[in-house]
C-alpha positions in Angstrom: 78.1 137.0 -207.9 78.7 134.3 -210.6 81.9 133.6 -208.8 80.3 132.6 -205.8 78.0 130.3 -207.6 79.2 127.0 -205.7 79.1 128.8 -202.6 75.5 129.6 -203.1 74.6 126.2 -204.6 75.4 125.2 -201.6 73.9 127.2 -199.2 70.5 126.5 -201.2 71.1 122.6 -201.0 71.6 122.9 -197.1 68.2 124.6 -197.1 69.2 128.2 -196.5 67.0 130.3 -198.3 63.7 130.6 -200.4 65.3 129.6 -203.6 69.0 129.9 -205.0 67.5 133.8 -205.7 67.0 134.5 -202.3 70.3 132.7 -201.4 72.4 135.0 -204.4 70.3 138.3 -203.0 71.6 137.5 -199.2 75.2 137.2 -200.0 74.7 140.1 -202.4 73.9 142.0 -199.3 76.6 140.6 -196.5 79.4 141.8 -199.3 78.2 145.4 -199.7 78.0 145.9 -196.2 80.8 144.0 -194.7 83.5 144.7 -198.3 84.2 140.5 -197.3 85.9 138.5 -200.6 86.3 135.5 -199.3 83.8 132.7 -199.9 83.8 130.4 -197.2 83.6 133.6 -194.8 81.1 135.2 -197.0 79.2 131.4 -196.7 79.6 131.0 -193.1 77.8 134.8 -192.6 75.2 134.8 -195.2 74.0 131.3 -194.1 74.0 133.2 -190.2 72.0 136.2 -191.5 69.5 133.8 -193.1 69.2 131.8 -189.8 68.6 134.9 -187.9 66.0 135.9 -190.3 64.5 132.5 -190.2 64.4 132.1 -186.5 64.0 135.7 -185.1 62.3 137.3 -188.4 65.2 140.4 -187.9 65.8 141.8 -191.0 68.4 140.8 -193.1 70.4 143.9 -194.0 70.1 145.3 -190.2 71.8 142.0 -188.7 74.6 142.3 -190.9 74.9 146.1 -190.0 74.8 144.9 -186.4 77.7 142.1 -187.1 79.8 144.6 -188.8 79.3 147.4 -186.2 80.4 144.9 -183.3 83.4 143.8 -185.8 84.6 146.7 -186.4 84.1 149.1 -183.1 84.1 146.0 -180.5 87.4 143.4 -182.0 85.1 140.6 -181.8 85.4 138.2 -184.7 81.7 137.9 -187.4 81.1 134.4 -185.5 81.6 136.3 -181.8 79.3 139.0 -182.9 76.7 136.3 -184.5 76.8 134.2 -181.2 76.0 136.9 -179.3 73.6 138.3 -181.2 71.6 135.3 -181.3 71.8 135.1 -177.4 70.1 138.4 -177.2 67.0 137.6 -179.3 66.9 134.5 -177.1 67.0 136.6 -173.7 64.2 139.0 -175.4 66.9 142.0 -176.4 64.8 142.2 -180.0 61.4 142.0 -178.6 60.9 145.3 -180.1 62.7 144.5 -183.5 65.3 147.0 -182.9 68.1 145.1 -181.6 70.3 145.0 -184.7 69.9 148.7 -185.9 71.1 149.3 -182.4 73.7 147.7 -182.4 75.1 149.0 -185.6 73.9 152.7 -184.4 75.6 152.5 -180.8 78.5 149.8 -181.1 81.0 152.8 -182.0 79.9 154.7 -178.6 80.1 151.7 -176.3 83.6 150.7 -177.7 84.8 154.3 -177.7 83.9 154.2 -173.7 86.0 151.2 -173.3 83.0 148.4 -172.6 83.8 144.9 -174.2 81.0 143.3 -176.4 79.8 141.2 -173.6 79.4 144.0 -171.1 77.0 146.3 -174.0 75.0 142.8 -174.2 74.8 142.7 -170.2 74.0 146.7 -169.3 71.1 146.0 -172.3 69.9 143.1 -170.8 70.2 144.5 -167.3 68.3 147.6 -168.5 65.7 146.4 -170.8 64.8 143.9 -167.8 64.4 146.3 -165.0 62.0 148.7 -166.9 63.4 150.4 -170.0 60.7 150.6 -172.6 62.8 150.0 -175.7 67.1 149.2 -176.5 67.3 153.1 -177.1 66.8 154.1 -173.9 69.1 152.5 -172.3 71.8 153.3 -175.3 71.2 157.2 -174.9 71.6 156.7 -171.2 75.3 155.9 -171.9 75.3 158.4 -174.6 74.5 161.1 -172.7 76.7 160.1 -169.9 79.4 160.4 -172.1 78.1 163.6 -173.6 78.0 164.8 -169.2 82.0 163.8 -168.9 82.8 165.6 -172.2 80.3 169.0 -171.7 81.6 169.8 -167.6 78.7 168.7 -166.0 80.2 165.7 -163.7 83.0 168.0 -163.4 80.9 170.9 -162.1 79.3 168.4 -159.4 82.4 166.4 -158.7 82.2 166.9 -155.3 78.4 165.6 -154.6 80.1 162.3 -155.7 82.0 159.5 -154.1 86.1 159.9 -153.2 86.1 156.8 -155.8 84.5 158.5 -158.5 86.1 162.1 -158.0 90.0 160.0 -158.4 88.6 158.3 -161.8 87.3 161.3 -163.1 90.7 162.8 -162.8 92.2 159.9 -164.0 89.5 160.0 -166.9 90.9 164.0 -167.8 94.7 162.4 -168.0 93.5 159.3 -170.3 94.0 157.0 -167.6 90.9 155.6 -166.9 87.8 155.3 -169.4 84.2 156.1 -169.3 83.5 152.9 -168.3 85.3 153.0 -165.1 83.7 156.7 -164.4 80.2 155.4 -165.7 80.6 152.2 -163.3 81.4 154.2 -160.6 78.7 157.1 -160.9 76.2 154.2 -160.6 77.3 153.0 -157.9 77.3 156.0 -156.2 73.7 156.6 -157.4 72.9 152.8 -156.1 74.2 153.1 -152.6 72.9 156.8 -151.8 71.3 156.9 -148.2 68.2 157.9 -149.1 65.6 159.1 -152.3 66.7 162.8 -152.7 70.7 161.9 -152.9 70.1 159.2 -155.7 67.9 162.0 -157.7 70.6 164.9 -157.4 73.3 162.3 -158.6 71.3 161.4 -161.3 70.2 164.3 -162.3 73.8 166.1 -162.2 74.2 162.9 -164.7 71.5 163.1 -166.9 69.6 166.2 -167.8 66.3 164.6 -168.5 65.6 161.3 -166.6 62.4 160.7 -168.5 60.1 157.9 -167.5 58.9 156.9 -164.0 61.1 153.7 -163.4 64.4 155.5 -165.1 66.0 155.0 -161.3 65.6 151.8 -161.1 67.0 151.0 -164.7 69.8 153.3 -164.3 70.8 151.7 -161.0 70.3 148.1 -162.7 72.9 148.8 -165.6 76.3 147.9 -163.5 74.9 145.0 -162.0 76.6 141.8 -162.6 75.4 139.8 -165.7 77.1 136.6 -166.7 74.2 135.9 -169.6 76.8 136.9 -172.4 80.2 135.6 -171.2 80.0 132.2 -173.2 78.1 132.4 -176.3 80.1 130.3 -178.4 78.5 127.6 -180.6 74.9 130.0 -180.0 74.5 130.1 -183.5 75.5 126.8 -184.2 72.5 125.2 -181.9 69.8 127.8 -183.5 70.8 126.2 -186.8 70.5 122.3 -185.7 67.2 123.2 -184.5 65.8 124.9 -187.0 67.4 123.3 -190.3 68.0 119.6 -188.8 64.2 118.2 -188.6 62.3 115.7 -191.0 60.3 118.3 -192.7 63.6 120.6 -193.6 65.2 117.3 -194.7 62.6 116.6 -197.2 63.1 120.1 -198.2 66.6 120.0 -198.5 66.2 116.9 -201.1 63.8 119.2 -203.5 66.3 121.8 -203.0 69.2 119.7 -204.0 67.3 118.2 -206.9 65.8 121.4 -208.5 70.0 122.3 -208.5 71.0 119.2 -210.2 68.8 119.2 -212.5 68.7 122.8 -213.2 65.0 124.2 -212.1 
């Protein structure tokens, strides 16, 4: 890391970190798991990671795994994935530390099925707010509705759905339509079922085990429309006035910068 000493004496000055160890440790971290070289991009995440640490108490290690899972499955850029994962500790998405080792764990699925980073963010949100107990039960819900499309099971019910869903799911077979479109449509068949007993057998030709009491209601909740993700940008940027731009972190930041000057 000695090349990246400036870069870290700087990060330090600007109050990121316990000490400059802390500081070298973090970007020690965000270059094994992300393989990034260069040091203003290696700066920009490791003083993000720290922030999200210091504001949300996620760990360090699993927030980069998130960043780099959205990077890499979801073609969003670090400061995209940052923005957005800072919006979803703000709208309570960690509330059960688990939003980050999520992300990296699922981020491959969802961008296999053709959703966009913002609309993972929004079915999560729209999920974890209309009952789900926890991030990873509304993540296996699209699993295993994946896992229904691949294995036959939608097919072998095909025809206890809508005319709209039947034409997508043929669509889906010729690799003209994705899972999405199937998975948007299946809910909203489920959602607009004339009575109890029709929106359980859709369901349950869906999923094979609906689980808890209120898994209804968060299954229809998933494709409603959520706007909280659509404009993130500058997220981070506001979390980090607020936190590192007050008198106290001032005074802080001049010990900092003096303990580097003179070497302590």
């Amino acid at each position: 890391m000695q090349q990246y000493k400036s870069v870290m004496e700087d990060l330090h000055n600007n109050n990121y970190g316990d000490d400059i160890n802390d500081v070298a440790q973090s970007m020690a971290l965000v270059k094994q798991y992300t393989g990034e070289l260069d040091p203003s991009k290696l700066e920009s995440m490791t003083e993000n990671g720290i922030a999200m640490r210091d504001v949300f108490d996620m760990d360090l290690s699993e927030t980069i795994r998130g960043v780099d899972g959205l990077v890499e499955n979801m073609g969003v850029t670090s400061e995209e994935a940052f923005d957005l994962m800072a919006r979803g500790a703000q709208n309570g998405l960690n509330k059960s530390g688990e939003l980050a080792d999520n992300i990296a764990e699922y981020s491959q699925l969802w961008g296999q099925a053709g959703f966009s980073a913002q609309e993972m963010f929004g079915i999560l949100q729209n999920g974890l707010d209309s009952g789900a107990y926890n991030l990873d039960k509304v993540n296996d819900f699209v699993k295993e509705f994946g896992n229904s499309l691949a294995d036959g099971r939608i097919e072998e019910n095909l025809q206890s759905f809508s005319g709209e869903t039947q034409s997508l799911f043929y669509q889906w077979k010729q690799g003209k339509a994705t899972t999405k479109d199937v998975f948007y449509s299946v809910i909203n068949d489920i959602s607009t079922a004339t009575n109890k007993q029709e929106m359980l057998t859709l369901a349950s030709n869906t999923w094979s085990a609906l689980g808890e009491d209120n898994a209804m209601k968060v299954i229809t909740s998933l494709n409603e429309t959520n706007t909280a993700y659509d404009n993130v940008k500058g997220t981070m940027e506001s979390i980090k006035d607020i936190k590192y731009d007050t008198l106290e972190s001032r005074f802080t930041q001049l010990g900092k910068k003096f303990q580097t000057q003179v070497g302590v």
